[in-house]
Every structure is written in structure tokens, then in C-alpha cells.
Backbone bond lengths (Angstrom), bond angles and torsions (degrees), N, CA, C in turn:
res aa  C-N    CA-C-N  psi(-1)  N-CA   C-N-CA  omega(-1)  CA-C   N-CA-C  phi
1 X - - - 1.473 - - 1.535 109.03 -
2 X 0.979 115.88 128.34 1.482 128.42 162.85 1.351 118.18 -38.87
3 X 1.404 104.59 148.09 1.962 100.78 -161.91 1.579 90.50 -89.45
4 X 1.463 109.05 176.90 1.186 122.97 -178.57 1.964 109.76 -56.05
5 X 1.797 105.18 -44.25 1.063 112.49 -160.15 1.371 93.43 -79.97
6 X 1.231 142.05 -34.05 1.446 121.69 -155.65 1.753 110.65 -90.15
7 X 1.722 96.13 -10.62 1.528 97.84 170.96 1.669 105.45 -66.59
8 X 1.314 108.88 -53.96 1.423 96.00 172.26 1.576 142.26 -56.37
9 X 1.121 74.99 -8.71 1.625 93.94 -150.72 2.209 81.45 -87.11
10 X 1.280 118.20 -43.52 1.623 131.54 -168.09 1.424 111.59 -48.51
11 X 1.774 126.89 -39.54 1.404 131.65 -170.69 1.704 95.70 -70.39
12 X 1.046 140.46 -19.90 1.814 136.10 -158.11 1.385 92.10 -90.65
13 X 1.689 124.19 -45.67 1.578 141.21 -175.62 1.597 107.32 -35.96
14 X 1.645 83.52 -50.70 1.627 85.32 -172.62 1.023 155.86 -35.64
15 X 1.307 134.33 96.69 1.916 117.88 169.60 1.545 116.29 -8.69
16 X 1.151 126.30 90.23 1.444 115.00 160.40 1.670 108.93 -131.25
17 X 1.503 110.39 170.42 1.391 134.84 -176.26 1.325 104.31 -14.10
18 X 1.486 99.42 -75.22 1.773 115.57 -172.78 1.658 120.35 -76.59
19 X 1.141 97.67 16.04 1.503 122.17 142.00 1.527 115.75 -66.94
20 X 1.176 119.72 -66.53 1.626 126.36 -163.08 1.791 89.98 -86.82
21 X 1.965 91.54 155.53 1.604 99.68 -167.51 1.136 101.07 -64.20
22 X 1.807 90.29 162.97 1.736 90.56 179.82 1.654 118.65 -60.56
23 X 1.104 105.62 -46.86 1.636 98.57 -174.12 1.536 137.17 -52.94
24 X 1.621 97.03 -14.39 1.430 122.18 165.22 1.574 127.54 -103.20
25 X 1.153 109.45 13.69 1.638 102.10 178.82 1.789 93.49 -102.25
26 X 1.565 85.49 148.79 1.224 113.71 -165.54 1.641 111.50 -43.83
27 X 1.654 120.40 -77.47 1.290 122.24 144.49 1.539 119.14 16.58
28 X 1.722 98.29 -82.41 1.280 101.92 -176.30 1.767 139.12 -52.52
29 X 1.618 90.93 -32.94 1.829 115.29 171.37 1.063 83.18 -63.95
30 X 1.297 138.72 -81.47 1.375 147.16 -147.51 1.650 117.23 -34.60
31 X 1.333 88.70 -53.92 1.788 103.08 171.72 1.295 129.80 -68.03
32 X 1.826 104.24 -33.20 1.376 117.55 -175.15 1.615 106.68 -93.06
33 X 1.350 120.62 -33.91 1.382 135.75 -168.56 1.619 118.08 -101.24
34 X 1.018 106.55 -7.98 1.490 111.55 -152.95 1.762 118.24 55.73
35 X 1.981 105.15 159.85 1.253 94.94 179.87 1.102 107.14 -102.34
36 X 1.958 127.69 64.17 1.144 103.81 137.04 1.915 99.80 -118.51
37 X 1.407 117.32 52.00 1.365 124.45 176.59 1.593 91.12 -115.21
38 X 1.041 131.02 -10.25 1.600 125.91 -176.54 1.477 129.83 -97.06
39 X 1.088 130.36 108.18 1.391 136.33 -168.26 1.583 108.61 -60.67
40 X 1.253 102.80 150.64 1.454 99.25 -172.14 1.391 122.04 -46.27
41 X 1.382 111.05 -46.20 1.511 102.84 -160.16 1.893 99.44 -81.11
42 X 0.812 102.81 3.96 1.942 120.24 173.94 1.909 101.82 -67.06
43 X 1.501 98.35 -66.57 1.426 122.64 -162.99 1.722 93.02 -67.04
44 X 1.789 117.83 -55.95 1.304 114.77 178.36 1.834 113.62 -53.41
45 X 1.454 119.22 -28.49 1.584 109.28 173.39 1.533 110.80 -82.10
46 X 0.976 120.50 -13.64 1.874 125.56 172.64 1.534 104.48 -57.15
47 X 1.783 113.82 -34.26 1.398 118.11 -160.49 1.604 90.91 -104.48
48 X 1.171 129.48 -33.60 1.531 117.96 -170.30 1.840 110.73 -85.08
49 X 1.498 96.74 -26.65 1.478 96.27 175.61 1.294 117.44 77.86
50 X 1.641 128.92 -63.03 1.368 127.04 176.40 0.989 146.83 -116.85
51 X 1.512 153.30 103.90 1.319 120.97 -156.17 1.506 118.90 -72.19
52 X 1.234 121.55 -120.48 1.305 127.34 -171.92 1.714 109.59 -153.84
53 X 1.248 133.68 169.48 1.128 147.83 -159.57 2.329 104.13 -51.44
54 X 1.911 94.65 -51.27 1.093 104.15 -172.58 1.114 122.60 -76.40
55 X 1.973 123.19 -38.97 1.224 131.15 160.15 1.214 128.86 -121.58
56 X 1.577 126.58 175.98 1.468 140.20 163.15 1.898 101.70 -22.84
57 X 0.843 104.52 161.05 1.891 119.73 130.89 1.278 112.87 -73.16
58 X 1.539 130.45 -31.80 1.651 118.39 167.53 1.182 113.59 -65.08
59 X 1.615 109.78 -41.91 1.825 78.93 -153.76 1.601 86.36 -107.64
60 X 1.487 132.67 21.49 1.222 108.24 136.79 1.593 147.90 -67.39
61 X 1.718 88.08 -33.86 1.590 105.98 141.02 1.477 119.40 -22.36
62 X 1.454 106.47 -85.87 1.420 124.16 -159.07 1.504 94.43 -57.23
63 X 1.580 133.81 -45.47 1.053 134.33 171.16 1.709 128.83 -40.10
64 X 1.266 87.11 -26.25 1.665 94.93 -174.42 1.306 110.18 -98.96
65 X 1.329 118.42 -22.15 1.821 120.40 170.06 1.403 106.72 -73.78
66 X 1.563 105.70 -33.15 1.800 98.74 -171.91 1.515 103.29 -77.26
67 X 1.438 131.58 -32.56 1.242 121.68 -166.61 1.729 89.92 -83.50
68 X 0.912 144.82 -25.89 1.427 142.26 -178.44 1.776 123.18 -95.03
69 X 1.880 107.58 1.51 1.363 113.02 173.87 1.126 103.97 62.34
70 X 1.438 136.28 39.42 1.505 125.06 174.30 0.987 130.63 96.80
71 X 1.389 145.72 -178.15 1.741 149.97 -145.89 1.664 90.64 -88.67
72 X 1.619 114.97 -33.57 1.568 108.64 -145.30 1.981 78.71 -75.22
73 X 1.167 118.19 -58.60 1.775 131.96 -157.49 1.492 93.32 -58.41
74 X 1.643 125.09 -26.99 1.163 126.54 -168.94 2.084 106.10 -74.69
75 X 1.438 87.22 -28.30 1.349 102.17 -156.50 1.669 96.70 -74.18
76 X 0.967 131.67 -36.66 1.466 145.36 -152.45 2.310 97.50 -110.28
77 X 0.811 92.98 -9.01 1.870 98.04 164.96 1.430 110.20 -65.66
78 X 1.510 113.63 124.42 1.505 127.12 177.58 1.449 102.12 -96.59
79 X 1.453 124.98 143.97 1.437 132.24 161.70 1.209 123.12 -17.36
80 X 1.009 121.76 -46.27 1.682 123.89 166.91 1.557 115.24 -55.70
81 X 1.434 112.35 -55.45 1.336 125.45 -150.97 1.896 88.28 -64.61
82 X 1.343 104.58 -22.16 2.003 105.57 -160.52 1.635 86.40 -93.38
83 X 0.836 115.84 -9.59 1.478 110.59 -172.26 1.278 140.22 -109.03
84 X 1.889 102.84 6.22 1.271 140.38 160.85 1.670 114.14 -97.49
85 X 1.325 117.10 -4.23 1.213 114.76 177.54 1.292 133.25 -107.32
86 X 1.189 101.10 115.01 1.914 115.13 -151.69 1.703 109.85 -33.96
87 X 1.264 119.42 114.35 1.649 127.71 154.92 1.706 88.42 127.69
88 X 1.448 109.60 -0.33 1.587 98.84 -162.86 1.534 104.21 -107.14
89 X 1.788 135.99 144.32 0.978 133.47 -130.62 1.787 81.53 -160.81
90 X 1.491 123.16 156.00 1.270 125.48 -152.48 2.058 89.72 -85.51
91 X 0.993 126.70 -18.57 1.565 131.57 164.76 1.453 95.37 -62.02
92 X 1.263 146.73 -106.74 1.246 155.19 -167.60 1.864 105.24 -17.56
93 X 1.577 111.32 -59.79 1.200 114.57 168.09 1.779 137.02 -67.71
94 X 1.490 91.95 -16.79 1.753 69.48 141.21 1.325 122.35 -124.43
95 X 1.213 136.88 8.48 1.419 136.06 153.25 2.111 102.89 -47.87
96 X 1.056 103.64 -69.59 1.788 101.18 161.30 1.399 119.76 -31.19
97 X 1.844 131.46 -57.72 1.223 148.76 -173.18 1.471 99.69 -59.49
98 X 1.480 130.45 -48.83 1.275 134.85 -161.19 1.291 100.88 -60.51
99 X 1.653 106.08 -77.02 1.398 124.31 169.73 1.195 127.56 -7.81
100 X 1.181 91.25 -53.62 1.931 111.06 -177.35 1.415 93.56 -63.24
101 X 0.999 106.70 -68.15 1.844 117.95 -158.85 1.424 94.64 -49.91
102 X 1.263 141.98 -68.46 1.207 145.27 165.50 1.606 105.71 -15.01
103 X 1.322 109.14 -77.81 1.427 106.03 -168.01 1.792 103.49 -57.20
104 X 0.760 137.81 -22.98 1.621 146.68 -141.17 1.906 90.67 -91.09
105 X 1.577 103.54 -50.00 1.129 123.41 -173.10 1.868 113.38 -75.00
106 X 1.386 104.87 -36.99 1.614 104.41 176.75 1.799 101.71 -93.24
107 X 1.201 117.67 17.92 1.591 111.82 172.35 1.693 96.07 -94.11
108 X 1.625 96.33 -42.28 1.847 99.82 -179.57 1.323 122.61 -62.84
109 X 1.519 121.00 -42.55 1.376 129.93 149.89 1.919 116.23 -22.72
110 X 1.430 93.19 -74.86 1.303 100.06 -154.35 2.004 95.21 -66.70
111 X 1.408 121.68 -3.28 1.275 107.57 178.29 1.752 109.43 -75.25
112 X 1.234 91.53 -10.61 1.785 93.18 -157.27 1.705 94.78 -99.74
113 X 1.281 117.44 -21.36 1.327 110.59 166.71 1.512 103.98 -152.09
114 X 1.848 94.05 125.94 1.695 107.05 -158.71 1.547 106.91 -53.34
115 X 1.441 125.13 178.75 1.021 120.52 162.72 1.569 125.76 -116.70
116 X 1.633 117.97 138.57 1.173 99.59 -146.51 1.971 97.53 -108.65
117 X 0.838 100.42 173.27 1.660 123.06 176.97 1.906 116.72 -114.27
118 X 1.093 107.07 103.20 1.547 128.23 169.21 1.487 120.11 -101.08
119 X 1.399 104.22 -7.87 1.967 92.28 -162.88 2.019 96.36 -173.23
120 X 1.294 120.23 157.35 1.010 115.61 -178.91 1.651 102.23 -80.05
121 X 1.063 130.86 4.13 1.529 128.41 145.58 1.352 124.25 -59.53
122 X 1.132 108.96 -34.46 1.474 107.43 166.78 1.225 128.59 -83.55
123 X 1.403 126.81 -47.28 1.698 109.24 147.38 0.755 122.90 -28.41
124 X 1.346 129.26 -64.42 1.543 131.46 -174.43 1.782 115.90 -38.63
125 X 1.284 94.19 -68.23 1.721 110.70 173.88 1.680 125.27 -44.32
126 X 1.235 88.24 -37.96 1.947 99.57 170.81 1.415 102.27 -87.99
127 X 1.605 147.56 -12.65 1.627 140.77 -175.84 1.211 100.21 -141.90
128 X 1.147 162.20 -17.20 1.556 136.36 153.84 1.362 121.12 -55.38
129 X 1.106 126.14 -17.85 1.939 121.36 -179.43 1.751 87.04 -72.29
130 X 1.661 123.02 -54.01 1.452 105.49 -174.04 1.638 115.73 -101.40
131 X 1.028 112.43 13.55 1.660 113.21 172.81 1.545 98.78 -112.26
132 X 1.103 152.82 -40.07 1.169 161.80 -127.35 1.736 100.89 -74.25
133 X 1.405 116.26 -51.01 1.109 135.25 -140.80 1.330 99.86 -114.72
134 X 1.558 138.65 -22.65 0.931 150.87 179.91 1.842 118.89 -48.49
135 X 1.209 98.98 133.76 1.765 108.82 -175.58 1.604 98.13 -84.77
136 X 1.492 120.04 -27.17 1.131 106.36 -160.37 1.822 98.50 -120.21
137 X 1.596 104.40 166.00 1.440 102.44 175.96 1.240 116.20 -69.28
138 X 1.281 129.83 169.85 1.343 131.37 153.77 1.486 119.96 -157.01
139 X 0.711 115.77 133.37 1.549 116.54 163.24 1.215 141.10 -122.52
140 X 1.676 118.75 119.50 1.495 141.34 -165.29 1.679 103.81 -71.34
141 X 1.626 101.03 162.88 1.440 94.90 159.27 1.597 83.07 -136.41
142 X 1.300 140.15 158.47 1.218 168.73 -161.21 1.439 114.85 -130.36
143 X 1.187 119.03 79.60 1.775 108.69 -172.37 1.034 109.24 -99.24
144 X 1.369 116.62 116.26 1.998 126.80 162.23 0.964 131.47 -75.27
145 X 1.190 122.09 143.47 1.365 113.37 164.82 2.024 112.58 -111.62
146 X 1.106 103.48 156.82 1.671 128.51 -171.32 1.776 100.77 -21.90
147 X 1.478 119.05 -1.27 1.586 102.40 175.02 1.473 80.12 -148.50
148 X 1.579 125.55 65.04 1.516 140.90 161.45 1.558 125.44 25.17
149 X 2.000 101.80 26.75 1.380 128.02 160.92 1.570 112.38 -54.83
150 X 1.110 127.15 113.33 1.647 138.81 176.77 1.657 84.75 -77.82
151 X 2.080 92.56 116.39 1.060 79.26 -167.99 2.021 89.32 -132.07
152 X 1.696 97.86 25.20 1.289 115.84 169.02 1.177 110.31 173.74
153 X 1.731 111.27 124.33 1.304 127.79 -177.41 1.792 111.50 -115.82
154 X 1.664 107.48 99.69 1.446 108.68 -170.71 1.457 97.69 -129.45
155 X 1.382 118.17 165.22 1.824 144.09 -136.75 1.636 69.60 -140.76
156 X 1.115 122.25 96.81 1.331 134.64 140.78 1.819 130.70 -63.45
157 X 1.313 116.69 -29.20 1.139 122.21 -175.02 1.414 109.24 -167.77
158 X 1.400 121.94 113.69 1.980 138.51 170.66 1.110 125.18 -109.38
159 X 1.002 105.22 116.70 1.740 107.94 174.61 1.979 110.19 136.49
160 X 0.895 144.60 -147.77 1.293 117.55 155.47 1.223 134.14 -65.28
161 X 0.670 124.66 115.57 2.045 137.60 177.37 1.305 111.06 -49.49
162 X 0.551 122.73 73.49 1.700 111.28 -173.52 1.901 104.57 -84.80
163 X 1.482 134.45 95.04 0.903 148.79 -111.81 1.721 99.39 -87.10
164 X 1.943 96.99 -51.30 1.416 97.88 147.71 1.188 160.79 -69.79
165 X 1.523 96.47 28.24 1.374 109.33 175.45 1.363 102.00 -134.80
166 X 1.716 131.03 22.05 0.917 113.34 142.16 1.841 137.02 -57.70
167 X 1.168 96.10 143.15 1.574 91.05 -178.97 1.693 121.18 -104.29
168 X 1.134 140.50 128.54 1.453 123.26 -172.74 1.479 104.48 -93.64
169 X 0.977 135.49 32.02 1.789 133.58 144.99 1.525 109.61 -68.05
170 X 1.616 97.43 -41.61 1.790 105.92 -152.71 1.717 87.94 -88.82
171 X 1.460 123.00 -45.17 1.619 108.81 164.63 1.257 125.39 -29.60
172 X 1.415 112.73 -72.43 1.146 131.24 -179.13 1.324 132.35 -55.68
173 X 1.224 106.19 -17.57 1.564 110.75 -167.36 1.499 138.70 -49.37
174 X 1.313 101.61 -50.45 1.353 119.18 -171.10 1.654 112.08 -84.34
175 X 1.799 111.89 -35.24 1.537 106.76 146.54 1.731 128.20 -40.25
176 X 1.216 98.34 -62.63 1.285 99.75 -157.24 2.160 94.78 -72.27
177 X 1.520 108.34 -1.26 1.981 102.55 -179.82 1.534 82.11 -78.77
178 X 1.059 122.06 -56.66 1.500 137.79 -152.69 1.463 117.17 -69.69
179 X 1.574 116.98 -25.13 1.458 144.38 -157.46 1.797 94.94 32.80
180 X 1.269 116.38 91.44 1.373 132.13 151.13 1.427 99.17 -101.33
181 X 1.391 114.90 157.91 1.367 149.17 -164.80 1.314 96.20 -94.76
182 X 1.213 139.86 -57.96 1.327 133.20 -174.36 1.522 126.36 -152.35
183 X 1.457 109.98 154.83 1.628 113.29 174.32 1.272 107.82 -128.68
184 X 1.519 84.97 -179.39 1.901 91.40 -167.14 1.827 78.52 -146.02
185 X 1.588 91.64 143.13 1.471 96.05 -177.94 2.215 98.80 -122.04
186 X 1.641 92.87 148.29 1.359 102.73 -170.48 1.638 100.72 -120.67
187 X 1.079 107.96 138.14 1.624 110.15 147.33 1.763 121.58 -146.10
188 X 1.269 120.99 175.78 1.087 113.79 -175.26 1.500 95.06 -125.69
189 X 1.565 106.63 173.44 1.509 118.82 169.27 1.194 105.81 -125.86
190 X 1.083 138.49 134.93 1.527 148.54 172.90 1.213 108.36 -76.18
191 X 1.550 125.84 -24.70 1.762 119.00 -170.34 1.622 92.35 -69.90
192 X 1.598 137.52 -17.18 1.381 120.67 177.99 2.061 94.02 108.23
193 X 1.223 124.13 -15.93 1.187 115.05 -168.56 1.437 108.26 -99.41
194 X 0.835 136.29 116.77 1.883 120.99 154.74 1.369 157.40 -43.24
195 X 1.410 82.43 -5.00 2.200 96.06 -148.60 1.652 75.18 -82.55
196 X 1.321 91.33 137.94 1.727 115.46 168.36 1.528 100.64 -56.67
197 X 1.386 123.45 142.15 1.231 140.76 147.52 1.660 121.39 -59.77
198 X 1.179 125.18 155.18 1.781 112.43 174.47 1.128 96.14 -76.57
199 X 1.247 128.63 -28.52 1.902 114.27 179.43 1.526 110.33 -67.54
200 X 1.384 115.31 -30.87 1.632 122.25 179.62 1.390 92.59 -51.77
201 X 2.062 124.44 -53.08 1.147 119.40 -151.85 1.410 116.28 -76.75
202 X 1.253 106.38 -28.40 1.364 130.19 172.62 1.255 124.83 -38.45
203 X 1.361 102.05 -47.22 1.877 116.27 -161.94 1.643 91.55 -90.22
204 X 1.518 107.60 -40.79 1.272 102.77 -168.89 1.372 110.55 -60.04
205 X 0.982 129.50 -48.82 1.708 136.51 156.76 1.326 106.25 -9.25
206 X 1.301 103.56 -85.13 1.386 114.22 -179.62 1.459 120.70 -61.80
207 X 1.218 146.77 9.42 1.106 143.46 -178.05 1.498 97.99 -105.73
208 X 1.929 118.21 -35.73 1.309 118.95 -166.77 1.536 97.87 -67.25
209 X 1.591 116.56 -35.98 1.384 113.25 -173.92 1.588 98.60 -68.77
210 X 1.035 125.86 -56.76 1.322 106.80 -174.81 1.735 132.68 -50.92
211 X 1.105 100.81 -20.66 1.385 114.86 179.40 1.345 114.07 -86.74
212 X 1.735 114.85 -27.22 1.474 111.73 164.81 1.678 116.50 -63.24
213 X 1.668 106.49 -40.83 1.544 106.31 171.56 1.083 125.09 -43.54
214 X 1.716 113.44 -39.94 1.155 112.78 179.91 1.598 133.17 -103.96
215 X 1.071 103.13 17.16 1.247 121.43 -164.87 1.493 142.12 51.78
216 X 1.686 101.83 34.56 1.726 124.84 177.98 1.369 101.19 -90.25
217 X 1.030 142.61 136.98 1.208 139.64 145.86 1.707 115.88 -54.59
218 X 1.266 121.68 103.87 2.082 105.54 153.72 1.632 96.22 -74.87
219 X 1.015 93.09 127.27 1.483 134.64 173.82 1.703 113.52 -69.90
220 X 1.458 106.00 -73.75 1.421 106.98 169.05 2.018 83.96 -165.44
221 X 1.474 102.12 176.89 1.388 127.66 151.93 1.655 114.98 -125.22
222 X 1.302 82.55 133.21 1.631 100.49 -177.86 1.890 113.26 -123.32
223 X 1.493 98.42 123.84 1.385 110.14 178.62 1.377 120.09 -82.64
224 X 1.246 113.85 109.22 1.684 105.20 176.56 1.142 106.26 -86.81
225 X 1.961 111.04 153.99 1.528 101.77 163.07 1.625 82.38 -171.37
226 X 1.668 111.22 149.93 0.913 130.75 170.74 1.780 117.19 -23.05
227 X 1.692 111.18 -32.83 1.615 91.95 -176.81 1.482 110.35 -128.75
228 X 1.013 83.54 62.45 1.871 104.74 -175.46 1.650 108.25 117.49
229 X 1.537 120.33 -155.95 1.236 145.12 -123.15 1.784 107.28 179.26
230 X 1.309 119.89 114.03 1.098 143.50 178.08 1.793 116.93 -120.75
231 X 1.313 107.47 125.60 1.350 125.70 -153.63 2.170 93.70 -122.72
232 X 1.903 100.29 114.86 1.757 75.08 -173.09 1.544 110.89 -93.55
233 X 1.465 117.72 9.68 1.143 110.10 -177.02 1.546 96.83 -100.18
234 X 1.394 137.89 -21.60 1.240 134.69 -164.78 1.832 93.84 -84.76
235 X 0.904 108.39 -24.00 1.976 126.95 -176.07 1.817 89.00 -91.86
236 X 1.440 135.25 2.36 0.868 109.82 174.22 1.709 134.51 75.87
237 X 1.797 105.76 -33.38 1.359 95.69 176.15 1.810 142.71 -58.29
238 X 1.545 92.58 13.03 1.432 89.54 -162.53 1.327 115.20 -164.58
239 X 1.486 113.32 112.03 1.207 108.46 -147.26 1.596 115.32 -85.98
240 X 1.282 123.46 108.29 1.742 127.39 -153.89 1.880 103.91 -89.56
């Protein structure tokens, strides 16, 4: 058994926050970046605070999404289930439980009154918690309606994007079933960077023309990526 002193002595050992450099602890993005620049298991160590003797608070994080397959498996974990999982302690598990409930509760909210889009901050804020972190491409379409109510959020294309091979039938589609006024198109980058590609700018071009033919508004395109959010009409490349 461990002596009196080295139990005390074990909580200082620990992997924690102010362990990792400053410019990278979570906190700090958070403040400097906002939290929708933080990947989940980033945002989940903001709430757990400490790790444990063997690892980080990050990659116990990351540890706890992988043994739980993600936010959704995370979301549906009972007190027990968090409390069988090594480094985790009935404090840690419901700081996790709350969280959840919170989010569980502002998903029900926001069904009862849509959520709207004013600024490429707000894309961002509604699709970086699940694009942010992503290995693979994807691309959203965002459909508004006449007071910029998201009034459909669909994954048009997964896996690599290949930008020129977007098609604007499959953009457009569900506006022009629905006759909404306008969309806003999303994708992410997995390399972690944002800055639009000229092929990003390219298509976007052509999508605005297509949407003038048809009378949708493109709104803007917004690049997600792990360290921020790139906007090409706020960057100017493209004239909407």
C-alpha cells in the first residue's frame, strides 16, 4: 500500500492542463479562438480538467470518445457506464452527464425555434463541433429561408471532395423542391487549415452563377477545419 506521503504527494504528478504549452491548452484556444475552433475531445478536457497519473486530460478525453464511438455513444452513457472507465471518478462523470443533458436539452430548444444564420460565425458555431474534427471531407448544404432560418441541414458528399466534381443539381436540390430563397454551402478540410483552395474558389463561382439561374441565392461558403473557419465571401474571393 502506498504510504501516506506519496498519496499526497500523486495529485501534483499528474497530467494536467498547465502541463501542455501555453499556446495549446484548450482554455487558451478557447479564449483566443473561440469554442467553436476546439475539437471535441479539446472542449470535453475544458470540462474534465484533469487527467490522471498515466495520461493527459487530452488524451483521456480522446480516450473516452474512442471507447464510446463519439459524442452520439457519449451522449447515451449512464453514471455507471462513466464510472467503470479507468481514470474516471463519480466527479468527472457527472460533469460529462450534465454536459450531455445540456446539449440534449438545447438540440430540443432549437427544434422548436429554427436556428438562424447572420454571419459566417454562425455557420461555423452550428458545424465545427461536428465538422471540425473530421478525417474525412464533407460537404453541407444549409437551406434558408427569407429570415435566414436553417431550414435544412444535408451532407451532400463524404469521403474526398473532390471540388470539381461538385455538381450544382445535387447543391441545389432540395431548395429549389422546397423553393427556399437561399443556401449556404459548408465544407471542411481535414489537413486542420481553412484557407480556401482556388478550386474551393472556383466552384464557388460557379455555383453563385448557378444559383442566379435559378433563383437561390449562395449566400456564402464556409471552410471548416480544425483551427478555425474561413468565409470566401468575407475573404472577398468571390463575388456573391
Amino acid at each position: 500500500m502506498a504510504s501516506v506521503e506519496s498519496r499526497l504527494l500523486e495529485p501534483a504528478n499528474r497530467p494536467m492542463i498547465r502541463d501542455i504549452p501555453e499556446g495549446e491548452r484548450p482554455r487558451e484556444r478557447l479564449r483566443l479562438r473561440g469554442a467553436p475552433a476546439l475539437s471535441n475531445a479539446e472542449l470535453l478536457a475544458i470540462l474534465m480538467r484533469t487527467g490522471n497519473s498515466a495520461e493527459s486530460v487530452l488524451d483521456m478525453a480522446a480516450r473516452l470518445l474512442a471507447d464510446f464511438h463519439g459524442l452520439e455513444g457519449l451522449a447515451r452513457a449512464t453514471h455507471d457506464d462513466l464510472c467503470e472507465i479507468r481514470g474516471f471518478g463519480e466527479a468527472k462523470a457527472a460533469q460529462v452527464l450534465a454536459a450531455a443533458e445540456l446539449g440534449k436539452r438545447l438540440a430540443v430548444a432549437r427544434g422548436e425555434e429554427r436556428y438562424s444564420i447572420h454571419s459566417p460565425e454562425d455557420a461555423a458555431a452550428l458545424l465545427t463541433p461536428e465538422m471540425g474534427a473530421l478525417d474525412q471531407e464533407h460537404l453541407r448544404v444549409l437551406c434558408l429561408d427569407a429570415k435566414n432560418r436553417v431550414m435544412a441541414n444535408e451532407t451532400v458528399f463524404i469521403g474526398s471532395v473532390n471540388m470539381t466534381g461538385v455538381r450544382a443539381a445535387e447543391i441545389f436540390r432540395t431548395a429549389v423542391k422546397q423553393n427556399y430563397p437561399g443556401i449556404m454551402v459548408v465544407h471542411n478540410h481535414p489537413s486542420g487549415d481553412p484557407t480556401p483552395s482556388a478550386q474551393d474558389v472556383a466552384v464557388t463561382r460557379g455555383l453563385v452563377q448557378a444559383g442566379r439561374a435559378l433563383g437561390i441565392e449562395l449566400l456564402d461558403h464556409i471552410v471548416i477545419a480544425r483551427d478555425g473557419h474561413a468565409s470566401l465571401k468575407q475573404a472577398g474571393l468571390v463575388d456573391f
